[in-house]
C-alpha positions in Angstrom: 23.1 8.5 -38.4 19.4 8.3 -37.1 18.6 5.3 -35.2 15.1 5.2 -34.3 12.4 5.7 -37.2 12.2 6.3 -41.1 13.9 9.4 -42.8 11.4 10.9 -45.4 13.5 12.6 -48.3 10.5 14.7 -50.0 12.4 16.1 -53.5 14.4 14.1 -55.6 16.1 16.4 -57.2 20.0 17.1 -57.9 20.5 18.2 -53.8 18.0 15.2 -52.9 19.5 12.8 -55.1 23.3 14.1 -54.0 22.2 13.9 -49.9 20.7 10.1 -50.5 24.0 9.0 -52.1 25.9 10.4 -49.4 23.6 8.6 -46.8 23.8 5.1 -48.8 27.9 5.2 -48.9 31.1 4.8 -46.8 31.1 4.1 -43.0 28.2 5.4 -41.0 25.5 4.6 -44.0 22.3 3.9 -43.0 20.1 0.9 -43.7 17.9 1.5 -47.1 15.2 -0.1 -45.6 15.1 3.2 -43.1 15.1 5.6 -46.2 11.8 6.5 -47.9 12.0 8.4 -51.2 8.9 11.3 -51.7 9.3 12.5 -55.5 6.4 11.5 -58.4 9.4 12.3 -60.8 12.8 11.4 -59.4 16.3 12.0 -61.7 17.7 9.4 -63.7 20.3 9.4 -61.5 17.5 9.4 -58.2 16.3 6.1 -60.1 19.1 4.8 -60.7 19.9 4.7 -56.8 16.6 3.6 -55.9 17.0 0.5 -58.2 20.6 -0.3 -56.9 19.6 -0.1 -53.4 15.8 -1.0 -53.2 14.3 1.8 -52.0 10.9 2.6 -51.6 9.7 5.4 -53.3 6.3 7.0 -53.4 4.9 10.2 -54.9 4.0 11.6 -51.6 3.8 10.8 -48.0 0.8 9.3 -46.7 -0.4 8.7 -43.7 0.7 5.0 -43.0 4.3 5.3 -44.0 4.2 9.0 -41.9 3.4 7.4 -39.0 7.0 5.1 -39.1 8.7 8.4 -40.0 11.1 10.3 -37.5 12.8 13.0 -39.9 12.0 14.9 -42.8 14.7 15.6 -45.5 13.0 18.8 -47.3 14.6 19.4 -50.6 11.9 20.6 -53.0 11.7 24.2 -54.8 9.6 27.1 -52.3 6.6 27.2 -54.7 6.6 23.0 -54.6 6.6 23.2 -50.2 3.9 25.5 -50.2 1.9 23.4 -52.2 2.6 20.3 -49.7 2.5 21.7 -46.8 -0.9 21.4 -45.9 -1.8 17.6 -46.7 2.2 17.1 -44.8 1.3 18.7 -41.7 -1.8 16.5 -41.7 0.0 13.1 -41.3 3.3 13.8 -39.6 4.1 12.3 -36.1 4.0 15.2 -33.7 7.8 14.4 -32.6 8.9 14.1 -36.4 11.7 17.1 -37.1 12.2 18.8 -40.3 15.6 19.6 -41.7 15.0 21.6 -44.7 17.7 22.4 -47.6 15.0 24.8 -49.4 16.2 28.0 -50.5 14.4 31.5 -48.8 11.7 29.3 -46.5 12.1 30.2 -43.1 11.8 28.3 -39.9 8.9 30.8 -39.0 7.1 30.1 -42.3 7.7 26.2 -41.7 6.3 26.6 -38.6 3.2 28.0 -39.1 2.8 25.9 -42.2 3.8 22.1 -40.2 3.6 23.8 -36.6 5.8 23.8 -33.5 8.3 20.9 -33.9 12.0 20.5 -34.4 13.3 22.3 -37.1 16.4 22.7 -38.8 17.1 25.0 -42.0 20.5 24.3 -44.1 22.1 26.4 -46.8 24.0 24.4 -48.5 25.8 25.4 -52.1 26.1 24.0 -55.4 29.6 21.9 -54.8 27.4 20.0 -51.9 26.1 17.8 -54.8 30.0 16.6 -55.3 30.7 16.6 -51.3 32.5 19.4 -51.7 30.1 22.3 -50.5 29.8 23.9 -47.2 26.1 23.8 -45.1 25.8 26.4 -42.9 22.2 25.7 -40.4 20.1 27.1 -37.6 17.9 25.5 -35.5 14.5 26.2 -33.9 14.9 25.4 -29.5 13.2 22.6 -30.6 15.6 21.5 -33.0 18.8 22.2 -31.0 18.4 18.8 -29.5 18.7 17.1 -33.3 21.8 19.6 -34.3 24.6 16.1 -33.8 21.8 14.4 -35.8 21.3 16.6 -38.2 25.1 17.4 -39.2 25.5 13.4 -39.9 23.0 13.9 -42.2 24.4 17.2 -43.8 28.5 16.9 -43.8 28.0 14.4 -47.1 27.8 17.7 -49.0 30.7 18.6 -47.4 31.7 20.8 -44.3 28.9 21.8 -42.0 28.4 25.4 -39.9 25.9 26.2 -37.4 24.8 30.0 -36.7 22.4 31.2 -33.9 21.0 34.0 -35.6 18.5 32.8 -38.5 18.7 36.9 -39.8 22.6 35.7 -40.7 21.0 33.1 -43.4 20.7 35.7 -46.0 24.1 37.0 -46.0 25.1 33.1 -45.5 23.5 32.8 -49.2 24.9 36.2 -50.4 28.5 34.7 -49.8 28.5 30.5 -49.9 24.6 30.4 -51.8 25.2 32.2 -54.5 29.3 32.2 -54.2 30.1 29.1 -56.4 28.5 31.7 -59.6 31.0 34.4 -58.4 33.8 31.6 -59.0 32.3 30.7 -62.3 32.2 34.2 -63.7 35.7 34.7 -62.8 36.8 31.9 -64.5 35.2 33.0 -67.5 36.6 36.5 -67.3 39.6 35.2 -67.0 39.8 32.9 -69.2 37.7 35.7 -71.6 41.4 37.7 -71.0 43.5 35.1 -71.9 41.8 35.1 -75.5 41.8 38.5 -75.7 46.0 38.3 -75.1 46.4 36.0 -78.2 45.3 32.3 -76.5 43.6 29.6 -78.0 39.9 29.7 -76.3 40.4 26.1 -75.5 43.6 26.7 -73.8 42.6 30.5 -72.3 39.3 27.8 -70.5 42.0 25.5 -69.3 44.7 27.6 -67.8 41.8 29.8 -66.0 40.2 27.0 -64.5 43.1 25.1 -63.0 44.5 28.0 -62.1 41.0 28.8 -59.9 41.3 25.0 -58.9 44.7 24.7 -58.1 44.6 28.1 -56.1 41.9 27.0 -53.8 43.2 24.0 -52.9 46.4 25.4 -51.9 44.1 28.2 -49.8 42.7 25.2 -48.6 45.7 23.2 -47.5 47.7 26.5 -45.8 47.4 28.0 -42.5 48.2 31.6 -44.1 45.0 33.5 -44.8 43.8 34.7 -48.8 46.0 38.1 -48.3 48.7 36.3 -47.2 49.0 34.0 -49.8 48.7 36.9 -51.9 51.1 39.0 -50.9 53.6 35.6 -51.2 52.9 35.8 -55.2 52.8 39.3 -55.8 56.9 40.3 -56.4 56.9 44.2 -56.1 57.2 46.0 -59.4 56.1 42.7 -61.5 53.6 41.1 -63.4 51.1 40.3 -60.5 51.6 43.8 -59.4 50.6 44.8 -62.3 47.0 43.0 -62.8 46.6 43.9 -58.7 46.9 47.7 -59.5 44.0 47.2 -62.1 41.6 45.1 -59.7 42.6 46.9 -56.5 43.0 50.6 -57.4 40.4 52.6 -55.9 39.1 49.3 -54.0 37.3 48.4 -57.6 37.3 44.5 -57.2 36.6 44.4 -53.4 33.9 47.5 -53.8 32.5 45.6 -56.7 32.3 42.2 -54.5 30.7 44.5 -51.5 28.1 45.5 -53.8 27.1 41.9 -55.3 26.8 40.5 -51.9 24.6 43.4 -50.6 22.5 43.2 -53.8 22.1 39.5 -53.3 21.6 39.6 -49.5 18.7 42.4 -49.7 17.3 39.9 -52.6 17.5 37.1 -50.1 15.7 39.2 -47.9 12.9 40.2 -50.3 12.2 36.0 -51.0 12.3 35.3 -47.6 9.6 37.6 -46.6 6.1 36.7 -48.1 4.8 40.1 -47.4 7.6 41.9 -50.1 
């Protein structure tokens, strides 16, 4: 982790609180003493670690503690940053970085709204708030220097990815942003099937859902890629066949997949641009 300085989290929220835990646990955690918590409303679950570990926690970040502060942990809604940004450009050390986990706010718009300083914007996804996300980042020039610093901070969501191209952010949230929702739906479709075939809804929900789990953990665990592993459980002429004939004639599930990642990439687009 850091060694030199405060880190300011500024949100206190389900991502906040899930990042602090990760920092407070397991080898590598950092001194509580360094952490200073920015939220006027924290989570029960926020509180609750602030109790257990004695950390300070303020509504906002003034100018004394700024001074101490060497990072900035920014994990507050767009409309809340915007709101902030003026009174935190005011007191930040001019060497302090940023690493921000807000969704659609752009390293140009951080910029111009804290000015030229290390910078660091992360994507991460819902399963970050277990440690079991993925956190893909880019960096300003400036911030290149805190990338080893800043993937400390970010792999206790889970694994971290760095990209060079900041443009590559809104497909990043078309496929891993919004991608745990994709998962969801198809567990309820397929659980939604099961029902439909005669199942129990209580048993349809269950057999989807470790069927989802289990099948991603073995994708996880193999060397063999997702159409490798499918062509392993698909016996010509059978019942897998079957279903894959449905979902894959006339490309219908990978067309309709193409189509929802577009639609949420050009949306992505539309929030990251203030102008639109």
């Amino acid at each position: 982790m850091t060694t030199d300085g405060r880190i300011a989290l500024i949100g206190a929220g389900r991502m906040g609180g899930a990042l602090a835990a990760g920092w407070l646990r397991g080898k590598g955690k950092i001194d509580p003493a360094r952490l200073l918590i920015c939220a006027p409303n924290p989570t029960d679950e926020m509180a609750v670690l602030i109790k257990t570990h004695g950390l300070k926690c303020v509504d906002a970040l003034g100018p004394r503690m700024a001074k101490d502060v060497s990072l900035v942990v920014l994990a507050v809604k767009p409309q809340i940053f915007h709101q902030i940004a003026g009174d935190l450009a005011k007191v930040l050390p001019d060497n302090c970085a940023i690493i921000s986990v807000m969704a659609g706010v752009t390293i140009r718009t951080m910029t111009e709204a804290l000015g030229d300083r290390p910078i660091i914007r992360a994507m991460p996804n819902t399963p970050a708030a277990i440690g079991a996300g993925i956190i893909v980042a880019v960096a300003n020039d400036a911030g290149e220097a805190r990338q080893a610093e800043a993937t400390k901070l970010l792999k206790v969501g889970g694994s971290v990815e760095w990209i060079s191209d900041e443009r590559m952010m809104d497909a990043v949230t078309a496929v891993s942003g919004s991608g745990p929702a994709y998962f969801f739906l198809l567990a309820e479709a397929l659980a939604g099937a099961g029902e439909n075939e005669g199942l129990p809804r209580d048993l349809a929900e269950k057999l989807a859902t470790n069927t989802l789990i289990g099948a991603g953990e073995l994708l996880k665990r193999s060397d063999l890629s997702p159409q490798e592993l499918r062509r392993q459980v698909t016996s010509p002429n059978g019942t897998t066949q079957a279903a894959l004939d449905v979902m894959m004639g006339n490309s219908a599930l990978p067309e309709l997949m193409r189509r929802a990642v577009n639609a949420a990439e050009r949306r992505s687009r539309q929030l990251s641009d203030p102008n639109r």
